[in-house]
C-alpha positions in Angstrom: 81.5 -77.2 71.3 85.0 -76.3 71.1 86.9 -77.3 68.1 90.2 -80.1 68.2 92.4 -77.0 67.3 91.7 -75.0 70.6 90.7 -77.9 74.0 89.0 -76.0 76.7 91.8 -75.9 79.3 90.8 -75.9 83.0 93.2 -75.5 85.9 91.5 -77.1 89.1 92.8 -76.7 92.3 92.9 -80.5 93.4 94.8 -79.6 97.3 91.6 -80.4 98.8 91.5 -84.1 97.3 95.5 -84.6 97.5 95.0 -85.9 101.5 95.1 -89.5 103.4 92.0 -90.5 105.6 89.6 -88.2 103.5 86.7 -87.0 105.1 83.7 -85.0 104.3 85.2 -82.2 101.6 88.1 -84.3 100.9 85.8 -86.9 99.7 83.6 -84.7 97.3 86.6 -83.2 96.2 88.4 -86.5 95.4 85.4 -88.3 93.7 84.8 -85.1 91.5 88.2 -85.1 90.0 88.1 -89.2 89.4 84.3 -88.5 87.5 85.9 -85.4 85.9 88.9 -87.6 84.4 86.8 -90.3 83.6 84.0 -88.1 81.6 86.9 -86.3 79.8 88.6 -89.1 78.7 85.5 -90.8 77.2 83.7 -87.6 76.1 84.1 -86.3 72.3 84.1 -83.4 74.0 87.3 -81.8 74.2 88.8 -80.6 77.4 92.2 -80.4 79.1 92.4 -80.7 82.9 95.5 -79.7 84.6 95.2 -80.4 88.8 97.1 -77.9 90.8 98.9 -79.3 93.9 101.3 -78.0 96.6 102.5 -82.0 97.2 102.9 -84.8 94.6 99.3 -86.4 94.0 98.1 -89.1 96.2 98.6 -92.8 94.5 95.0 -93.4 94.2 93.9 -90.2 92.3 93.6 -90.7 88.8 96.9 -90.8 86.4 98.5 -88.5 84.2 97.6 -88.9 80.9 97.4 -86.4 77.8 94.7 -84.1 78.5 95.1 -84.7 82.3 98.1 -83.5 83.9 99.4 -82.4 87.5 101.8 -79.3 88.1 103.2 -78.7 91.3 103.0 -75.1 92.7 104.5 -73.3 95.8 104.3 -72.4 98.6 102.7 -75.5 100.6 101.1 -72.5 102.9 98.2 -69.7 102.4 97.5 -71.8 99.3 94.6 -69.8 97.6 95.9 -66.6 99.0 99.8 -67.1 97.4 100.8 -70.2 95.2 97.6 -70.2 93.3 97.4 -66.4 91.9 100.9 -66.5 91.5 100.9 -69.4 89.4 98.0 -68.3 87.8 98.6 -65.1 87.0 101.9 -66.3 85.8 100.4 -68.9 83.4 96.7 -67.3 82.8 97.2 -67.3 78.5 97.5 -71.5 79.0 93.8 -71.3 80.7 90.4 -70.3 80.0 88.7 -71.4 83.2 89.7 -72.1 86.8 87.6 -74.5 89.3 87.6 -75.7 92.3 85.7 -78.6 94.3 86.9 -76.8 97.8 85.4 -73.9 99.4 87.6 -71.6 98.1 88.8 -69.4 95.4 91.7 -67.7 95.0 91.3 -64.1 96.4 92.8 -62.9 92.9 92.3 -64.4 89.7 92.7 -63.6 86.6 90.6 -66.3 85.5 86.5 -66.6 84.9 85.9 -69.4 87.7 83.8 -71.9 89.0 83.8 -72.0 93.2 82.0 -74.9 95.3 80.5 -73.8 98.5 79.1 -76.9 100.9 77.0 -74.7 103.5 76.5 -71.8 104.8 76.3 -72.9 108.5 79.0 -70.7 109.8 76.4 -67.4 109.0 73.9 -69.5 110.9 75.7 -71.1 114.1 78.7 -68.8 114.3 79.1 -69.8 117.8 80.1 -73.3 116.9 83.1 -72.1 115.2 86.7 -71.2 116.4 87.3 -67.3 115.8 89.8 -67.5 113.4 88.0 -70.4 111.3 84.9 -68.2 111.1 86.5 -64.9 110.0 87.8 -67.3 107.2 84.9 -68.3 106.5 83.1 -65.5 106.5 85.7 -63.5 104.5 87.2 -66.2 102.1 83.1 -67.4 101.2 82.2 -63.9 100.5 84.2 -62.9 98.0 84.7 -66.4 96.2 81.1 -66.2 95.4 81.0 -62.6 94.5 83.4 -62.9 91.8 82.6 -66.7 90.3 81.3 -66.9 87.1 79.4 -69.8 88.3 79.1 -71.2 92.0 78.4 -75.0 92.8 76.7 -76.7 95.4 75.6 -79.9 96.9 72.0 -79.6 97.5 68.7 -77.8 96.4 68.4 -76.6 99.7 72.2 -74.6 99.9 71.8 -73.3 96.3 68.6 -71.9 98.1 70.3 -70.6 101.2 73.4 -69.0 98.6 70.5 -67.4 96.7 69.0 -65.8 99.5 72.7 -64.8 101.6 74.6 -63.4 98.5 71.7 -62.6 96.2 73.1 -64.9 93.1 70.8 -65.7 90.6 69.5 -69.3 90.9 71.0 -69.9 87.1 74.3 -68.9 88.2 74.2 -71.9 90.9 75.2 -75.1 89.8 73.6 -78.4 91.5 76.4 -80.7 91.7 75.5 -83.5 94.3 77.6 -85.7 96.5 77.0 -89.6 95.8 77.7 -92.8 97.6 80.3 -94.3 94.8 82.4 -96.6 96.9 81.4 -100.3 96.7 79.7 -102.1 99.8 82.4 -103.5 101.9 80.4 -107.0 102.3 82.5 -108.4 105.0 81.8 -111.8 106.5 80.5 -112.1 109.9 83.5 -113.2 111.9 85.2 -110.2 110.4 82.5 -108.3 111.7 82.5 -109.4 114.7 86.1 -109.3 114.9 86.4 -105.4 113.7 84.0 -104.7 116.5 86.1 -106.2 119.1 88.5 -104.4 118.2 86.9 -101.1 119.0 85.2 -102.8 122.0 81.7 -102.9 120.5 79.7 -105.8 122.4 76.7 -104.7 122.6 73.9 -103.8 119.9 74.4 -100.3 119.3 73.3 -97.2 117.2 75.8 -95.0 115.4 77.1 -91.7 114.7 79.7 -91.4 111.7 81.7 -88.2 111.2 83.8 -85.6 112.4 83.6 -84.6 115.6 82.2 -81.0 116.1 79.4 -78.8 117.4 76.5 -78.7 114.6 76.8 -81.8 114.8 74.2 -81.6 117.4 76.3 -84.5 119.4 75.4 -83.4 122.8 72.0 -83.6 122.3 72.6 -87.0 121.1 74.3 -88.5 123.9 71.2 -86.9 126.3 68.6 -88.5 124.4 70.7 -91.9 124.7 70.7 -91.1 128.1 67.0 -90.6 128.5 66.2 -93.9 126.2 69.1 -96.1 128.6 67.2 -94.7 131.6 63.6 -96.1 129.9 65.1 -99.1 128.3 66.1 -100.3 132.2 62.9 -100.1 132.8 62.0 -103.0 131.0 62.0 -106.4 131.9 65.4 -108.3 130.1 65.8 -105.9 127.9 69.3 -105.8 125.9 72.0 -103.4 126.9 72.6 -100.7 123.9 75.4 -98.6 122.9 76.1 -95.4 121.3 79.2 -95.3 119.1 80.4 -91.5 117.8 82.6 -93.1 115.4 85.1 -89.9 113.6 87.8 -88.2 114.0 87.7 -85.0 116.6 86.9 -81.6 115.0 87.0 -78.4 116.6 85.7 -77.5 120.2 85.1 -80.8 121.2 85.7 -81.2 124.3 82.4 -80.3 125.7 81.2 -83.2 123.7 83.7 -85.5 125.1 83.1 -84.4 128.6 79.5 -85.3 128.4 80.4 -88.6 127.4 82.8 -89.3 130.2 80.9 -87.7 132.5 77.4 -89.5 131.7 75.7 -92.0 134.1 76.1 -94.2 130.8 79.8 -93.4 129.9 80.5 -97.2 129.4 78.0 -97.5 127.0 79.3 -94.2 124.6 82.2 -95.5 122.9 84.4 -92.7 121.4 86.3 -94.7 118.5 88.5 -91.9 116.8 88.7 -91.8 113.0 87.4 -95.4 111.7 88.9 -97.3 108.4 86.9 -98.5 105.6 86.5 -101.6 106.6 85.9 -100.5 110.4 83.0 -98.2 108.6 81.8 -101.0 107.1 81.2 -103.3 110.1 79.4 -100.6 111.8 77.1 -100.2 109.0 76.2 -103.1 108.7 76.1 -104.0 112.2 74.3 -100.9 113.9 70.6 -100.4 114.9 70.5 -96.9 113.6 72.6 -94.4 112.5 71.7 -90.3 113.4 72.4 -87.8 111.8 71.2 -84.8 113.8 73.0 -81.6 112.4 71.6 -78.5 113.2 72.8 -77.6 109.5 73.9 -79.8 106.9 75.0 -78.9 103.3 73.8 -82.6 102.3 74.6 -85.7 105.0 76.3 -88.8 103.1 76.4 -90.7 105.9 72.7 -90.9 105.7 73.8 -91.9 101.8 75.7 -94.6 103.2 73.4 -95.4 106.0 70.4 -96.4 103.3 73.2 -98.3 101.1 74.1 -100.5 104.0 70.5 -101.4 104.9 70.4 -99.7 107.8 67.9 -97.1 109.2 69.0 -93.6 109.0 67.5 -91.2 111.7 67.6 -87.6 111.0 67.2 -84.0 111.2 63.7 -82.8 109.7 65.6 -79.8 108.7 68.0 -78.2 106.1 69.2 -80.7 102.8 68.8 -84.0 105.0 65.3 -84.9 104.3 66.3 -84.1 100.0 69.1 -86.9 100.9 67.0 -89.6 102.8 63.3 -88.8 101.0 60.8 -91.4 102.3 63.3 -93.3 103.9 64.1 -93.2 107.5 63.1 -91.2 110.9 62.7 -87.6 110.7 62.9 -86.0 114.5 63.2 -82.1 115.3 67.1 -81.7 116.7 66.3 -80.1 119.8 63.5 -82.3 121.1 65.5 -84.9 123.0 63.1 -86.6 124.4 61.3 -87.1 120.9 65.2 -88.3 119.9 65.3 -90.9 122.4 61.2 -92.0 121.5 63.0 -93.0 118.1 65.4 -94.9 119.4 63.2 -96.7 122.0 60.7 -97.4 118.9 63.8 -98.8 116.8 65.1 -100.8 119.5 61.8 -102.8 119.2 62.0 -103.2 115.5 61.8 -107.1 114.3 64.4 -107.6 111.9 61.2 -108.1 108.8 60.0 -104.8 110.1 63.2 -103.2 109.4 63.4 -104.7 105.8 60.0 -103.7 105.3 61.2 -100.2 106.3 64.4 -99.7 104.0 62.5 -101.4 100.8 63.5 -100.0 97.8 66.2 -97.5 99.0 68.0 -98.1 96.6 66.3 -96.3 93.9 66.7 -93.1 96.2 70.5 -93.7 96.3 70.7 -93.5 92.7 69.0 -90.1 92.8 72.7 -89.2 93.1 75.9 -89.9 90.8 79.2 -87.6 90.5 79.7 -88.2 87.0 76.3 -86.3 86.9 77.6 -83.4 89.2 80.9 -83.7 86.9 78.8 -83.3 84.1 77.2 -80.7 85.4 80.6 -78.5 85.9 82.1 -79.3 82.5 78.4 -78.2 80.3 78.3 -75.0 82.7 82.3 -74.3 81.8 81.0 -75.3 78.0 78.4 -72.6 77.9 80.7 -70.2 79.5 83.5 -70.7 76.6 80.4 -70.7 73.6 79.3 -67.5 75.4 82.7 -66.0 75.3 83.2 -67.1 71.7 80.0 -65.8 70.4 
C-alpha cells in the first residue's frame, strides 16, 4: 500500500464521459469515474485522480476536490493521438499510471497504462463498419492492447475473445463489468401514458433500445415482426402490436430505415430517435418485450435494464448476452427469424401472472453487477502494479 508521503497518482483520460445524452461507452465511462471518486475518497487507500479533458467537465460528473482534480488539455481534435502525449509526456514525473475507461490509448505514452476495450466485433463483422471507423479500430485497438500494462473489459466472454485475438495472458485482463446504477424512474401511469403519446405509441408494443447500427441485427428484427404481424392477423380479435427501435441513428443506417418504411407494417415500426430518461423509462415499463439481438455484444445493458424494469428481455444465445441475462429471459439464435417471431407470438400470449412468474427473482442477477466493483477492480490492479515497481 502506498505510503501518505508518495499518493499513487493517476491521470485518466475522462473525454469519453465529458458528453450530453450519453450512450453506451459514454455511460461506462461516466459511471466509472463517479465509482472511482467515490471509492477514493472513502478508501484509506491513497490515490490521486487527475481527469484529463479537451472541454470543461460536464455539471453532473463528480467535483473537484483534493485528490480529484480536472486539467484541461489541447487540442479539442485527434485527442489520443496529440493533446494526450503531449501533455503527458510533458507532465510524466507528476504520474505513475495512466487509464482510460474508452477504447483507446494514447499511441505514445510514457506512462505504464491501463486500456479498456468493449468488443472486438469490428475483427468479426467488418462489413458493418464504415471504412475509416474500422481502420481505426483495427489500428488504434491493436496497439493500445499491445503496450498496456493491464487491459480491462466488460465481460468473461471479451476478456476471452482479447485472449485469443492478441494472445494476452488472461491475468493481464481485468474484468471490470458495466452495471445498471441509475434509479428506477417509477413514473405514474398518466405520465406514462402521456410520454407515449408523445412518441405516438398506442398500441402494446415490444422494444428495441440503442443506437442505431448494423450488429445490431435490426433488420432481422423488423422481418420477424413482420412474420409474427402476418400470424398475429390470423387470429381472431387479436390486439394490434408495435415495434419501437427506440435510439439515436448510428452508422449505415439507412438500410435499416428503409426496411421500416418500406414494410407492409411500416405504421406499426415506430422510429423514435434518441429517447430521454424518463421517455426510457415509460417504455420499460410499458413494453411486451425488449430484444436485444446483436450479432456481437461486448455485454448488453439494455437487457440490464430490461430485467430491472420487470420486463422480459429476449436475446441473442450468443457472445456475453446470456452472462448478462443468466436464467432470465428468451434466448433465440439471431438469424432464425422465424424462431424470432415464435418468441414474440409466444410472449404476446403471456398472462400478466405468467410474466411475473417469469422475471421472479431478477433481481439477484442484477446485482451480479456493481461499478464500484469494476472501480475496485482498476484501482487494486494499478495497486499491484506500483508494489511491483517498488519492490
Amino acid at each position: 500500500m502506498p505510503d501518505l508521503f508518495h499518493p499513487i497518482k493517476i491521470a485518466i483520460d475522462g473525454n469519453e464521459a465529458n458528453c450530453l445524452n450519453r450512450v453506451g461507452s459514454n455511460v461506462y465511462a461516466w459511471e466509472m469515474l463517479r465509482a472511482l471518486e467515490k471509492i477514493t475518497r472513502q478508501s484509506r487507500k491513497n490515490f490521486h485522480l487527475t481527469i484529463l479533458l479537451t472541454q470543461p467537465p460536464q455539471i453532473d460528473l463528480p467535483k473537484e476536490r483534493l485528490g480529484f482534480r480536472y486539467q484541461i488539455i489541447k487540442p479539442a481534435q485527434m485527442t489520443t493521438q496529440i493533446a494526450l502525449p503531449i501533455y503527458l509526456y510533458k507532465h510524466r514525473k507528476e504520474f505513475d499510471f495512466f487509464y482510460t475507461p474508452g477504447h483507446y490509448a494514447p499511441r505514445f505514452c510514457p506512462l505504464p497504462y491501463i486500456s479498456s476495450v468493449m468488443d472486438l466485433a469490428f475483427l468479426i463483422y467488418p462489413q458493418q463498419f464504415r471504412l475509416a471507423d474500422l481502420f481505426q479500430l483495427r489500428s488504434w485497438t491493436k496497439y493500445s492492447v499491445k503496450n498496456a500494462a493491464k487491459v480491462a473489459t466488460i465481460s468473461k466472454f471479451s476478456r476471452q475473445e482479447i485472449n485469443k485475438f492478441y494472445k494476452r495472458d488472461l491475468d493481464d485482463i481485468i474484468l471490470a463489468y458495466p452495471a445498471f446504477s441509475g434509479k428506477i424512474i417509477d413514473l405514474p401511469i398518466k405520465s406514462q401514458k402521456q410520454i407515449l403519446a408523445q412518441l405516438k405509441i398506442n398500441q402494446p408494443f415490444f422494444l428495441y433500445l440503442g443506437t442505431l447500427q448494423p450488429r445490431k441485427n435490426l433488420l432481422r428484427l423488423i422481418e420477424a415482426f413482420e412474420i409474427f404481424a402476418r400470424e398475429l392477423e390470423k387470429t381472431k380479435d387479436a390486439p394490434k402490436v408495435c415495434l419501437v427501435l427506440a435510439g439515436k441513428s448510428g452508422w449505415l443506417t439507412q438500410e435499416i430505415e428503409n426496411k421500416a418504411k418500406n414494410s407492409a407494417y411500416a405504421q406499426r415500426i415506430i422510429l423514435t430517435g434518441f429517447v430521454s430518461n424518463q421517455q426510457k423509462a415509460a417504455l420499460l415499463h410499458k413494453a411486451l418485450a425488449t430484444f436485444n439481438l446483436g450479432l456481437y455484444e461486448g455485454f448488453g445493458i439494455p437487457a440490464l435494464e430490461s430485467l430491472a424494469y420487470k420486463t422480459i428481455p429476449v436475446i441473442a444465445n450468443n457472445s456475453s448476452l446470456p452472462e448478462v441475462v443468466g436464467n432470465f429471459g428468451f434466448k433465440v439464435d439471431p438469424e432464425d427469424t422465424d424462431k424470432i417471431a415464435a418468441t414474440m407470438m409466444r410472449i404476446a400470449k403471456l398472462s400478466q401472472k405468467q410474466k411475473e412468474k417469469f422475471l421472479q427473482d431478477s433481481e439477484t442477477q442484477i446485482h451480479k453487477f456493481n461499478y464500484e466493483k469494476s472501480a475496485n477492480q482498476i484501482l487494486t490492479a494499478f495497486l499491484r502494479l506500483y508494489k511491483r515497481q517498488h519492490e
